[in-house]
N, C-alpha and C positions, 0 to 999 in steps of 0.2 A: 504493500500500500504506500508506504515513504517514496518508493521509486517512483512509482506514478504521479503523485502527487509533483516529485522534483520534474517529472518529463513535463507534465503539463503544464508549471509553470515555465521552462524555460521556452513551450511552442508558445505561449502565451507572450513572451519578449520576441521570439522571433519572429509573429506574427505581425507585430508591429509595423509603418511605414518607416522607410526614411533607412539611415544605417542599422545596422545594429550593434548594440554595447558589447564588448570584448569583456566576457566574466573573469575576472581576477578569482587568483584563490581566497582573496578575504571577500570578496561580493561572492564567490562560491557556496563559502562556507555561511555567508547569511542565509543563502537561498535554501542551503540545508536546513538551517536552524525555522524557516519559514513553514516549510514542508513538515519539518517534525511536530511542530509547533499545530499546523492544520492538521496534523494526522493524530495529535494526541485530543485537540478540541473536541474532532469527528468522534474517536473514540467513545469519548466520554457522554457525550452528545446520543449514543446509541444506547445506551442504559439508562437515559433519565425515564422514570416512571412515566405510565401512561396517564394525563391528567384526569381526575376521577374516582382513579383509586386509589384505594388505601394497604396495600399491598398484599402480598401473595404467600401463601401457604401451603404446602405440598402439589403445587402445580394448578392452585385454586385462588382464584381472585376476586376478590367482593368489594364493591362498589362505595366510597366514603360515606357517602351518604344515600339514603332513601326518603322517600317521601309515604307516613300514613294518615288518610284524613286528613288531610292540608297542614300534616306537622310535618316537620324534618327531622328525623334522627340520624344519629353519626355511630357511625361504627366503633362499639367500644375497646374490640378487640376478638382475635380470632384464635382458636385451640383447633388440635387434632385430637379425633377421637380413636383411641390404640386400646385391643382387646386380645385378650388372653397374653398368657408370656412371652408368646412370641411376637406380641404388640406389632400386630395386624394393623395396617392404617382402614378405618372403614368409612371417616368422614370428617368432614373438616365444617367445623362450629363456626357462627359468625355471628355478636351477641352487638342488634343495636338501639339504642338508650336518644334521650330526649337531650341527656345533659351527659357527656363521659363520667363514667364514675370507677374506683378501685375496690368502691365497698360492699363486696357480693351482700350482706344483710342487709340493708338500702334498696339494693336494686331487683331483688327476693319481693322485700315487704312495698315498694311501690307499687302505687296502683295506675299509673304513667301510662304514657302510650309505650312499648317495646316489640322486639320482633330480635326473633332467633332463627339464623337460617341452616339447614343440616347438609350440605352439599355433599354427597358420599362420591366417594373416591374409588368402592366395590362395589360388585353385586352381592344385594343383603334378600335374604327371603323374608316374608310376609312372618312367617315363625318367630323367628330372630328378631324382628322386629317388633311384635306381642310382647315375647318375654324378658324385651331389652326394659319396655314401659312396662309391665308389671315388677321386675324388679326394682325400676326405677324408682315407682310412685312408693311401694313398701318401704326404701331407703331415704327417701324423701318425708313423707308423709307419718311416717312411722305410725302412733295407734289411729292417727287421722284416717289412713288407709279407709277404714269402713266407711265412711263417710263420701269418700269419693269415689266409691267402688263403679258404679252406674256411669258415670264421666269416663272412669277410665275405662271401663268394658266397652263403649263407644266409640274412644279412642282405639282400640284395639280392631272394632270393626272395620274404620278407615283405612286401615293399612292395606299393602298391595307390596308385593317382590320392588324392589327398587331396584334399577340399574347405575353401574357408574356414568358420574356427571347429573345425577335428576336429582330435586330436593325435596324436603320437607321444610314447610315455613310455620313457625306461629307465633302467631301476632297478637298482643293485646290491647284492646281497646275500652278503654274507659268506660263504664254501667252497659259494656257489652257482652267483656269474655274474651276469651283465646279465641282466636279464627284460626282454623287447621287449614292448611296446603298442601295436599299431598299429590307429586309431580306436575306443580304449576293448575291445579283444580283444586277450589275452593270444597272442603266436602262440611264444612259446616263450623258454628260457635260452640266450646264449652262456656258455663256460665262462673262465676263464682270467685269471688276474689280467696276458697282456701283452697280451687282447684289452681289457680291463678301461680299462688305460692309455692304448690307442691312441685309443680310442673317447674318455674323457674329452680327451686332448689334440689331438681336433680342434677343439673353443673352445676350449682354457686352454692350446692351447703356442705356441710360438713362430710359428704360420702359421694364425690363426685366420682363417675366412670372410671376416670383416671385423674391425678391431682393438674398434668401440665395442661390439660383443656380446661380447666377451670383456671389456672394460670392465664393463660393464653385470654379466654373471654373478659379478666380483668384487665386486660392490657400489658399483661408481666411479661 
């Protein structure tokens, strides 16, 4: 690339009318330092982020911001979710808030507009998916479980085999409920600000999937 850069500038002086200037080795060696100079600019010029986003995580990139009900949330920060010991990558978390926050018990007990989005990076079965959110809500919810049993058996209906690259989004809306997305189709609201909590504090409480995706959706 320096080479080219150095030919094109010297057709560029010889292109010129009239005579042309006899390169000395000290105007040589500018023309080099010229060249090097354009070819480290270009360099670095090829890696500036794409404006938008907010950067990328196992080959996964979400968007800075979104727009819910005429609010804008900002992406607070994104985890990978890794299973079993041999920490499987199966989907890459994207957790976004009204105001950035670090303080998962805040952002739990809000009742705010938020939206978490699940981009899987595998194909996950319908199965795995059940008993991903049944253990969840158990670890989450703890004696609450009973309580929210009918929400999450609903939830459980919803699901479908996921392929890589498809999401899962849910959104919460204020004296509305979670809104489920499952592969870009709306399939309906939970209601309830203690199904609201249980659901946020399977990343952000104290028994996350894995500790570094709840890292991660802090902004750590």
């Amino acid at each position: 690339m320096r080479e080219t850069l150095r030919l094109d500038c010297r057709r560029a002086i010889e292109s010129r009318p009239g005579p042309q200037p006899h390169l000395t080795g000290r105007s040589n060696m500018s023309m080099k330092r010229v060249a090097v100079a354009a070819a480290a600019a270009w360099a670095l010029g090829a890696h500036i982020p794409v404006s938008g986003t907010a950067g990328e995580l196992d080959g996964v990139t979400l968007p800075d911001q979104v727009t819910v009900e005429g609010r804008t949330l900002a992406l607070n920060g994104m985890g990978l979710r890794q299973a079993t010991i041999l920490r499987v990558h199966v989907y890459v978390a994207g957790l976004y808030l009204e105001a950035r926050s670090p303080d998962a018990s805040q952002i739990i007990a809000s009742e705010g507009t938020k939206r978490l989005v699940l981009h899987f990076v595998r194909d996950v079965g319908r199965g795995n998916l059940v008993e991903a959110w049944d253990e969840g809500f158990a670890k989450s919810a703890g004696p609450g479980l009973a309580a929210l049993r009918d929400r999450v058996t609903t939830l459980d209906t919803w699901m479908v085999d996921v392929k890589r690259g498809e999401t899962l989004v849910f959104t919460q809306i204020p004296r509305r409920g979670v809104v489920v997305e499952v592969k870009g189709q709306t399939k309906g609201t939970l209601d309830g600000a203690d199904f609201a909590r249980a659901l946020w504090g399977i990343w952000l409480g104290d028994r996350p999937p894995n500790p570094e995706l709840k890292k991660g959706l802090l902004g750590g």
